[in-house]
The first five atom37 places (N, CA, C, CB, O) and aatype in JSON, in Angstrom:
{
  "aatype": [20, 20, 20, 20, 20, 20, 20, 20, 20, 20, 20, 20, 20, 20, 20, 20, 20, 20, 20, 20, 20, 20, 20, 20, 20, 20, 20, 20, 20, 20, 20, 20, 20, 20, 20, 20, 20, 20, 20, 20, 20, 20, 20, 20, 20, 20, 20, 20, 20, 20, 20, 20, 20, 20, 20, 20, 20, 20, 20, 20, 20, 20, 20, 20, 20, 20, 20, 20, 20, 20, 20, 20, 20, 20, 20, 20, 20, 20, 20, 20, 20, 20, 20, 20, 20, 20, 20, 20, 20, 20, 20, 20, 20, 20, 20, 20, 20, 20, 20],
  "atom_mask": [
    [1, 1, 1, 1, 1],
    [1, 1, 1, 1, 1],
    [1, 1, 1, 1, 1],
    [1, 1, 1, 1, 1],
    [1, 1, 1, 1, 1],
    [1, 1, 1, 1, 1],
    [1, 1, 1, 1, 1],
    [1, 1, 1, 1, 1],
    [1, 1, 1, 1, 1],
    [1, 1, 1, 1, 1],
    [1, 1, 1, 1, 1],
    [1, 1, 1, 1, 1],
    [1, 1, 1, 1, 1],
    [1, 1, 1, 1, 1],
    [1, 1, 1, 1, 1],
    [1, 1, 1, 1, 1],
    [1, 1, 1, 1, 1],
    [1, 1, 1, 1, 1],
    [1, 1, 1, 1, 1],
    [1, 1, 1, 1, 1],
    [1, 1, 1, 1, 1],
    [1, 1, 1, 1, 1],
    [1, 1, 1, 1, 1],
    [1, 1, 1, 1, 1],
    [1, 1, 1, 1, 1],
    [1, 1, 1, 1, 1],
    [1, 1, 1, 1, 1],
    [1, 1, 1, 1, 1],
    [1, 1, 1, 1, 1],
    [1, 1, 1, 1, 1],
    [1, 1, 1, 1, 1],
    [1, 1, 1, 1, 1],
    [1, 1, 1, 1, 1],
    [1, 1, 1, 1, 1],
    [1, 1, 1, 1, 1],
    [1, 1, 1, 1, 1],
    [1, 1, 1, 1, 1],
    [1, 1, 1, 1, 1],
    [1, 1, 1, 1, 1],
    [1, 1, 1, 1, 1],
    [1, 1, 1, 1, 1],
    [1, 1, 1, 1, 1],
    [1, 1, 1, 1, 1],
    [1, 1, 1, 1, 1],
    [1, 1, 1, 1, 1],
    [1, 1, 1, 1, 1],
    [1, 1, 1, 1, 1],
    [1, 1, 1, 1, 1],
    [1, 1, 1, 1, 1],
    [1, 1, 1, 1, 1],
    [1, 1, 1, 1, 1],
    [1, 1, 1, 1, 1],
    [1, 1, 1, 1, 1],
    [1, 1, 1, 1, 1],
    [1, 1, 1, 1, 1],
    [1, 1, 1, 1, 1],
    [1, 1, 1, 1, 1],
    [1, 1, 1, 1, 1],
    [1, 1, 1, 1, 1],
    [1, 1, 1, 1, 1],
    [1, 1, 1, 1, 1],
    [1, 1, 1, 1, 1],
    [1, 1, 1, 1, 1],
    [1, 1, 1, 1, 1],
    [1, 1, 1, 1, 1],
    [1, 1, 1, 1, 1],
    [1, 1, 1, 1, 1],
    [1, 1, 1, 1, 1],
    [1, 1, 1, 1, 1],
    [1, 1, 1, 1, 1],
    [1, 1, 1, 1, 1],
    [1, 1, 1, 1, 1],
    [1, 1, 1, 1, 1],
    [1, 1, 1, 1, 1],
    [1, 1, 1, 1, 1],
    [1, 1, 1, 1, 1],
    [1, 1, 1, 1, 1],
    [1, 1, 1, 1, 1],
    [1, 1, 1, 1, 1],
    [1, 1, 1, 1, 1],
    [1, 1, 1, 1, 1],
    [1, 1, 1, 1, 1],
    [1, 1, 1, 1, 1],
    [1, 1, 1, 1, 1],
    [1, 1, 1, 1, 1],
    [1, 1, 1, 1, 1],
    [1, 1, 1, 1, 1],
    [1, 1, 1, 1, 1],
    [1, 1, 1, 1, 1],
    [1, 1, 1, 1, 1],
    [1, 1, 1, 1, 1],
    [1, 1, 1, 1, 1],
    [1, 1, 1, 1, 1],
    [1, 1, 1, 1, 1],
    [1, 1, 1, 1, 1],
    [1, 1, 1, 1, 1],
    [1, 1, 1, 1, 1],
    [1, 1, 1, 1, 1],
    [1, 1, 1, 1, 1]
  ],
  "atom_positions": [
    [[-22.61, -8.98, 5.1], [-22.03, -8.11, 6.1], [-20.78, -7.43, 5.53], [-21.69, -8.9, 7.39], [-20.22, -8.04, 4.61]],
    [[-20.35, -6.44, 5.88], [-19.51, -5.4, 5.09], [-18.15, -5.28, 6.36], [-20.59, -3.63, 4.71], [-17.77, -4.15, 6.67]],
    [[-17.84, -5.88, 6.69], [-16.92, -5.92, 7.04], [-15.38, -5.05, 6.92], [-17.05, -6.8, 6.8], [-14.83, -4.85, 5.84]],
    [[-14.86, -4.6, 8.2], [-13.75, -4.0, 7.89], [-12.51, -4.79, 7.53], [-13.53, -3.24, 8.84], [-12.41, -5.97, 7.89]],
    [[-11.33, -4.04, 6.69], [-10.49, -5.43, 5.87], [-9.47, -4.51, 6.33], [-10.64, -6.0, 3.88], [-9.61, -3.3, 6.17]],
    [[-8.39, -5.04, 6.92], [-6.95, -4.57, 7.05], [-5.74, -5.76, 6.16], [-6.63, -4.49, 8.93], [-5.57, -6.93, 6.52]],
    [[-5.29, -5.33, 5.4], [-4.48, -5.43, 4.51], [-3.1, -5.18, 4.98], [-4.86, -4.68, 3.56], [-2.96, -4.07, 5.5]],
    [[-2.12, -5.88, 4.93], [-0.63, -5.98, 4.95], [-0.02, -6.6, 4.08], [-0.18, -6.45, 5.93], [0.0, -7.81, 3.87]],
    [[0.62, -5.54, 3.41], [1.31, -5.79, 2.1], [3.18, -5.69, 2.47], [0.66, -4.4, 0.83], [3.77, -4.67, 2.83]],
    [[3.71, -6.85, 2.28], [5.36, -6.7, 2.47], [6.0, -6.98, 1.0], [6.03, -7.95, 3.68], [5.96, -7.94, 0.24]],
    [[6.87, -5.17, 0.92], [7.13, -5.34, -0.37], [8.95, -5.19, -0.4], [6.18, -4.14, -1.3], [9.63, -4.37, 0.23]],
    [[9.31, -6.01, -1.11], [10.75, -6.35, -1.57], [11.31, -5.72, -2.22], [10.96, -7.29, -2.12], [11.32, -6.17, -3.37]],
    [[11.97, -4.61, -2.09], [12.79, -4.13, -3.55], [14.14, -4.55, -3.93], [12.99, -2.66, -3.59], [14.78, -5.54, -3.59]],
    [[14.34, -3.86, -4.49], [15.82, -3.91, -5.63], [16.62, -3.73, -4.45], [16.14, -2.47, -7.09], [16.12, -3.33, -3.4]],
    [[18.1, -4.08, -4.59], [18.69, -4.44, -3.38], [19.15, -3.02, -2.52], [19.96, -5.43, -3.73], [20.11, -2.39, -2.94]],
    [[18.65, -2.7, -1.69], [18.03, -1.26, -0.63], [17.68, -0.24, -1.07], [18.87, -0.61, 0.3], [18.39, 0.76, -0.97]],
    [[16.64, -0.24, -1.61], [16.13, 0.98, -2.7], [14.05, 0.83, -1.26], [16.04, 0.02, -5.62], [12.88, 1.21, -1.31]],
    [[14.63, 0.33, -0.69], [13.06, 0.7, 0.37], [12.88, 1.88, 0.33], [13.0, 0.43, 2.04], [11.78, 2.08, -0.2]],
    [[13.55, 3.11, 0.69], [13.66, 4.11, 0.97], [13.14, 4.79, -0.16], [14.77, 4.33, 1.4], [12.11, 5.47, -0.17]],
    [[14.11, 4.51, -1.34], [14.1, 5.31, -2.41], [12.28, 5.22, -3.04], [15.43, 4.7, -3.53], [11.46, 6.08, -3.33]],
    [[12.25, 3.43, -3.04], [10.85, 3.25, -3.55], [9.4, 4.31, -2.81], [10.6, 1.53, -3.23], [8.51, 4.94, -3.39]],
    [[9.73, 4.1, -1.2], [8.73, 5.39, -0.43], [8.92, 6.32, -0.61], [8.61, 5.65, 0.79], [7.95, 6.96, -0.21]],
    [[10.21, 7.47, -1.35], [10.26, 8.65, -1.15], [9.85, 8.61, -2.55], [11.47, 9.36, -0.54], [10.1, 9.78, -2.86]],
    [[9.37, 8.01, -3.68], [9.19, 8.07, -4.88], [7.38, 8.42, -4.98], [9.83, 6.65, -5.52], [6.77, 9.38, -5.47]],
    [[6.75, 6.77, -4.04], [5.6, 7.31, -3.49], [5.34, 8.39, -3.31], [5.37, 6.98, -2.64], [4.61, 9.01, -4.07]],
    [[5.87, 8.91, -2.26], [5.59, 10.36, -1.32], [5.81, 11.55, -2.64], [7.08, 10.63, 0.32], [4.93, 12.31, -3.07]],
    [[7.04, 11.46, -3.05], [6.95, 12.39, -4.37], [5.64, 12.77, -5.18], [7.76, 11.74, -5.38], [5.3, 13.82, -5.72]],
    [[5.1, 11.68, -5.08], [4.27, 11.46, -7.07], [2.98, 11.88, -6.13], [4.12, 9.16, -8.33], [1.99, 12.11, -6.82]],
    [[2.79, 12.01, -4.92], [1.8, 12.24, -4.13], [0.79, 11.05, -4.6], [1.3, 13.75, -4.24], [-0.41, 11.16, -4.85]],
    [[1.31, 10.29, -4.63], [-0.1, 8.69, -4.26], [-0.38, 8.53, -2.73], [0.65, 6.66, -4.74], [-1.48, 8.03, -2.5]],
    [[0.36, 8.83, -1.65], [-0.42, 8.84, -0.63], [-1.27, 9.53, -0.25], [0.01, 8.81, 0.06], [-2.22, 8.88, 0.19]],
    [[-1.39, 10.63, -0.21], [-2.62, 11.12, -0.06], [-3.82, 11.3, -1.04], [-2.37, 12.11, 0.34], [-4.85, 11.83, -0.63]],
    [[-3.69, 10.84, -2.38], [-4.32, 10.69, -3.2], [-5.2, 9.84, -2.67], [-3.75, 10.44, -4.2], [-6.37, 10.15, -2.48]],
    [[-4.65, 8.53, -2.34], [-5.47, 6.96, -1.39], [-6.19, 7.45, -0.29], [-4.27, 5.67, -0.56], [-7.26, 6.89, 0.0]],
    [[-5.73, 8.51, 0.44], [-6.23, 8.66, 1.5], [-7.46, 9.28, 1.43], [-5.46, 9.19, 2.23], [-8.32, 9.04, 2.28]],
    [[-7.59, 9.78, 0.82], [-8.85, 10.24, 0.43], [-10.17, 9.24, 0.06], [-8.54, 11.01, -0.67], [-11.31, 9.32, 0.52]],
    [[-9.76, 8.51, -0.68], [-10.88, 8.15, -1.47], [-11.57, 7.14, -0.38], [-10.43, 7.45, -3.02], [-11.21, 6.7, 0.71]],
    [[-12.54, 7.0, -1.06], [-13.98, 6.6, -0.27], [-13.37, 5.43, 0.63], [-15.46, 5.96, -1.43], [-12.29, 4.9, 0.35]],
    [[-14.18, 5.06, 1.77], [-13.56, 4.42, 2.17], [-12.01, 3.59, 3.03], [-13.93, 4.44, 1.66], [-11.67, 2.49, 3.46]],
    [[-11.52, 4.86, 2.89], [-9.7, 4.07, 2.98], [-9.75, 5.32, 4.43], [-7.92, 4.48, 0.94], [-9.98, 6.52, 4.63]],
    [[-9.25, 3.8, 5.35], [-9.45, 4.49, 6.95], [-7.6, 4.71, 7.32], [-10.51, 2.99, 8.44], [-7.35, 5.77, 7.9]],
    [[-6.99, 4.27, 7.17], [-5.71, 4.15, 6.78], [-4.41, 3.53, 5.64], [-5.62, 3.87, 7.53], [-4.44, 2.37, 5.25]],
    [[-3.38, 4.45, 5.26], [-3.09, 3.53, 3.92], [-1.31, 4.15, 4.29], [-4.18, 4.12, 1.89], [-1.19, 5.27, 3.78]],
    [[-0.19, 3.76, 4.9], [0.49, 4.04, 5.71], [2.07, 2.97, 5.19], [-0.39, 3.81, 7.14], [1.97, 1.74, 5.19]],
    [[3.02, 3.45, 4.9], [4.08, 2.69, 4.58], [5.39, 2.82, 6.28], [4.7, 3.49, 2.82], [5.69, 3.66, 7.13]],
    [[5.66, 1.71, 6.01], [6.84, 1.55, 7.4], [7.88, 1.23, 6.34], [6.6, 0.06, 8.88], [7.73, 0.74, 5.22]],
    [[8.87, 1.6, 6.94], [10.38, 0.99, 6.27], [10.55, 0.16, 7.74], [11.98, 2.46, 5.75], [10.19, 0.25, 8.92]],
    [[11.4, -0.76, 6.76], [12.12, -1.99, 8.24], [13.5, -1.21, 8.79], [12.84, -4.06, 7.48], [14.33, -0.52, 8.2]],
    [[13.38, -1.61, 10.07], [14.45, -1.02, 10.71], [15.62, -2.05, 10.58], [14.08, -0.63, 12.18], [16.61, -1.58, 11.15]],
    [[15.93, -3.51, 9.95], [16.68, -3.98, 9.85], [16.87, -4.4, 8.55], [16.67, -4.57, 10.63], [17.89, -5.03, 8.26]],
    [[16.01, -4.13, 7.72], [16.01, -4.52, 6.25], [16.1, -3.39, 4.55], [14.59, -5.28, 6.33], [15.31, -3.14, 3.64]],
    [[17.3, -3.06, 4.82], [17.0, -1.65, 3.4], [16.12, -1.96, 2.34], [18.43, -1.21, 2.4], [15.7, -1.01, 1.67]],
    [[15.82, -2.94, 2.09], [15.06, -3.49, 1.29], [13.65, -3.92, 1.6], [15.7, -4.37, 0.93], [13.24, -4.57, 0.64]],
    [[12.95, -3.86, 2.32], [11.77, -4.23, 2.77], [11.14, -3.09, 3.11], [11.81, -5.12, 3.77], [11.69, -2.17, 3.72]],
    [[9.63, -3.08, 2.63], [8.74, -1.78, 3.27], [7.71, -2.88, 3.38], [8.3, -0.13, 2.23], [7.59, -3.84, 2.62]],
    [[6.81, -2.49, 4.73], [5.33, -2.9, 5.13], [4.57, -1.72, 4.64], [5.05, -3.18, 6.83], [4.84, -0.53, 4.81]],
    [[3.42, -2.31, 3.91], [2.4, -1.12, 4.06], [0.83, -1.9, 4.17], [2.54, 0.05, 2.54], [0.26, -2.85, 3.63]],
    [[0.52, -0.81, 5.27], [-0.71, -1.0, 5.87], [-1.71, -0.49, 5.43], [-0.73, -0.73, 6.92], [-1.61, 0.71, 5.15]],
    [[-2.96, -1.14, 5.21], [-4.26, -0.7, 4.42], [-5.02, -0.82, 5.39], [-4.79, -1.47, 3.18], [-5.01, -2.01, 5.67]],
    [[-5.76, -0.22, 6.16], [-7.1, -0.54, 6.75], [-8.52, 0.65, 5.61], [-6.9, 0.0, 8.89], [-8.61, 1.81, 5.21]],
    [[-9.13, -0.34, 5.58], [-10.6, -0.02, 4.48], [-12.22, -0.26, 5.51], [-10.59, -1.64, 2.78], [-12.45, -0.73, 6.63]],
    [[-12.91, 0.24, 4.61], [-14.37, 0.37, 5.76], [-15.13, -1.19, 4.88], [-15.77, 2.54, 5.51], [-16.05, -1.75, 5.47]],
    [[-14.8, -1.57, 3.94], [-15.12, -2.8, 3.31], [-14.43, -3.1, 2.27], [-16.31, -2.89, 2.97], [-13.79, -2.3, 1.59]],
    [[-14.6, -4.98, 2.0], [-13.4, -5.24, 0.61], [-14.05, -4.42, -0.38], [-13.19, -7.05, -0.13], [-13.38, -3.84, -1.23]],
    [[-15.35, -4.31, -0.34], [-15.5, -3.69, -1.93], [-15.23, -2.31, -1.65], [-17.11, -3.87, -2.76], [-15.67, -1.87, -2.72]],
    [[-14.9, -1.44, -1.12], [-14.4, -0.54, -1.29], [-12.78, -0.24, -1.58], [-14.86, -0.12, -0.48], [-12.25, 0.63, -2.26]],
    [[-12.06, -1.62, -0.54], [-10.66, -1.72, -0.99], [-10.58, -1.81, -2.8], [-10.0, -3.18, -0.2], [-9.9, -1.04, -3.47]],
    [[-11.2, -2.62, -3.22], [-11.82, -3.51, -4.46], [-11.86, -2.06, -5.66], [-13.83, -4.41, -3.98], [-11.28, -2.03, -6.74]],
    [[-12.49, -1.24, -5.21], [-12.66, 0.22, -5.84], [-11.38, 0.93, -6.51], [-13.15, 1.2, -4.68], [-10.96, 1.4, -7.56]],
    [[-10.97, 0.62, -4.81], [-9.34, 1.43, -4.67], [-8.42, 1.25, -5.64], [-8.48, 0.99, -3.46], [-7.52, 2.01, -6.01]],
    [[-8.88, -0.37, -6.19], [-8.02, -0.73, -7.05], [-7.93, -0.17, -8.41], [-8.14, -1.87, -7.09], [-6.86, -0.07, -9.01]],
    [[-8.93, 0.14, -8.85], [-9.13, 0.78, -10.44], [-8.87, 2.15, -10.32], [-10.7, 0.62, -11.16], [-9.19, 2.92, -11.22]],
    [[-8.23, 2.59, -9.11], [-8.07, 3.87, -9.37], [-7.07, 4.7, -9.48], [-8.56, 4.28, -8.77], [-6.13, 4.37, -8.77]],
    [[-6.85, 5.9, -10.28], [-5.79, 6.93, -10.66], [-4.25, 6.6, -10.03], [-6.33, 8.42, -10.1], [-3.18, 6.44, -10.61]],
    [[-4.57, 6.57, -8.63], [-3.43, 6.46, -7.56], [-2.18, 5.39, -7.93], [-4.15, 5.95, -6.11], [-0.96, 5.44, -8.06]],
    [[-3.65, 4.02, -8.04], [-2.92, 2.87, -8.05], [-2.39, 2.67, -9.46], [-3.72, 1.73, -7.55], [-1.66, 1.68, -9.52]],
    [[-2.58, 3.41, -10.83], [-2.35, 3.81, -12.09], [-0.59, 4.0, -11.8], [-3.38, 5.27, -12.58], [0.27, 3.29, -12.33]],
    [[-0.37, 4.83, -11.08], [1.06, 5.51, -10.72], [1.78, 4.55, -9.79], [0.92, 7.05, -9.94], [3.01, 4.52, -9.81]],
    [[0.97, 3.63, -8.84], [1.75, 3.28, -7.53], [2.37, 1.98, -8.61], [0.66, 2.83, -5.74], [3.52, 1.73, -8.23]],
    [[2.0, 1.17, -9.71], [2.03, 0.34, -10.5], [3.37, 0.63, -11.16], [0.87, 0.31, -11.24], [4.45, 0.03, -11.25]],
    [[2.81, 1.94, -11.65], [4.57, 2.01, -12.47], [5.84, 2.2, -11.86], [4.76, 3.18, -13.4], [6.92, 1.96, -12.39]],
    [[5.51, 2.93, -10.02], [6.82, 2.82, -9.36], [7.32, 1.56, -8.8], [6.86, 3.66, -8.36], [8.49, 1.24, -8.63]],
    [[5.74, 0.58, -8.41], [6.02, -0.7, -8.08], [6.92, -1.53, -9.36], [4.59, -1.36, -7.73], [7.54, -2.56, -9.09]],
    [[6.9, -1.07, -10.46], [7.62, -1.84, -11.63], [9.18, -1.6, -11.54], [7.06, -1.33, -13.15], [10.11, -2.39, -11.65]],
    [[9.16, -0.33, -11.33], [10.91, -0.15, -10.85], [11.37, -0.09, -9.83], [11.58, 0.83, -11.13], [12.53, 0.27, -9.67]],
    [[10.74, -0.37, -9.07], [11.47, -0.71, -7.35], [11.58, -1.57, -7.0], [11.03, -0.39, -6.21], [12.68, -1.89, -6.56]],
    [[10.12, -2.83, -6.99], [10.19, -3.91, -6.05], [9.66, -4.96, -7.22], [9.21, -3.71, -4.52], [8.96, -4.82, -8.22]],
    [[10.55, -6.45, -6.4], [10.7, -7.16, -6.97], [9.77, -8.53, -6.7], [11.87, -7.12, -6.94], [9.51, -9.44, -7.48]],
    [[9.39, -8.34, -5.36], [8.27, -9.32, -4.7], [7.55, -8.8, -3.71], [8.8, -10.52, -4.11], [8.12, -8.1, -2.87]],
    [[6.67, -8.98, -3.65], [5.53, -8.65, -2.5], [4.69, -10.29, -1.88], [4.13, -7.42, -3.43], [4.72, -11.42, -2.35]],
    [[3.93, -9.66, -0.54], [2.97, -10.51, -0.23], [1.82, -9.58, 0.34], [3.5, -11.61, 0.74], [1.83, -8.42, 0.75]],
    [[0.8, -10.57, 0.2], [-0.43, -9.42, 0.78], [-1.07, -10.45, 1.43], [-1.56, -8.46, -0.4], [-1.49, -11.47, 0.88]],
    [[-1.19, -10.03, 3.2], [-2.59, -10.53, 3.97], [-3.83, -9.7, 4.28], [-2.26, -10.96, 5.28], [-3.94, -8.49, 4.49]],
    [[-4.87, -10.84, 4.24], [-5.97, -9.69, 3.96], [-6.33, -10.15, 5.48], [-7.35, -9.81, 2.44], [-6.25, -11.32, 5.85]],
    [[-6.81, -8.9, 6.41], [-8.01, -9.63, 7.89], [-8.95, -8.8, 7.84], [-7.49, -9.65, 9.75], [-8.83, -7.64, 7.42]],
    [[-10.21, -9.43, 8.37], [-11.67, -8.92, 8.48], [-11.29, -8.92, 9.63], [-13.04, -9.64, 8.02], [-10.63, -9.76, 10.24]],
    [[-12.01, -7.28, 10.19], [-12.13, -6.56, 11.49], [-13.54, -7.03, 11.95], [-11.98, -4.86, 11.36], [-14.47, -6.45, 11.39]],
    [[-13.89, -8.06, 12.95], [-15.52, -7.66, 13.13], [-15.29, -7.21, 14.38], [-16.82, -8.88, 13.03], [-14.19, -7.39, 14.9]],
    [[-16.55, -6.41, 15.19], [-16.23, -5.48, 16.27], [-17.85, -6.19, 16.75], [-15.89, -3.45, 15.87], [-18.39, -5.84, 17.8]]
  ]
}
C-alpha cells in the first residue's frame, strides 16, 4: 500500500541565523524546485515565533518512495550545502496518512 507520508523536520541553526538559513533557501530557489517534482503535495518552511534559531519544515508526499526520489535530487544537491552552513541539528518525524 502506498501510503501518504508527512514528514516534520525541526532544524537548529547557528545561533539565530533561522531566518537567514530560509531566506538562503528561498534565494537559491530550492523551494519551488521541490515543489514540483513528482509527487511532493506540500514542502513548506515555518520560522518559530519564539525561537531565532529554529525552523519547522513540513513535507507532505503522495508516497515514501516518492519522498525517497526526492532525495537524490538536484534541489536537495543545494538544500545540503546551505544545510552545512546554517544548521547545526535537526530531527525528522515521519507519519503515514491512511484515509
Amino acid at each position: 500500500m502506498n501510503d501518504k507520508l508527512t514528514i516534520i523536520v525541526r532544524y537548529t541553526t547557528k545561533s539565530g541565523l533561522a531566518k537567514t538559513f530560509s531566506d538562503e533557501v528561498l534565494k537559491l530557489g530550492i523551494l519551488p524546485e521541490i515543489r514540483k517534482e513528482d509527487g511532493c503535495e506540500e514542502y513548506s518552511y515555518y520560522l518559530s515565533a519564539e525561537n531565532p534559531s529554529e525552523v519547522v519544515l513540513l513535507e507532505r508526499w503522495a508516497s515514501e518512495e516518492k519522498q525517497i526520489a526526492h532525495l537524490a535530487g538536484k534541489a536537495m544537491e543545494k538544500l545540503r550545502l546551505v544545510k552545512d552552513e546554517y544548521v547545526v541539528s535537526q530531527t525528522v518525524e515521519k507519519f503515514n496518512i491512511r484515509k
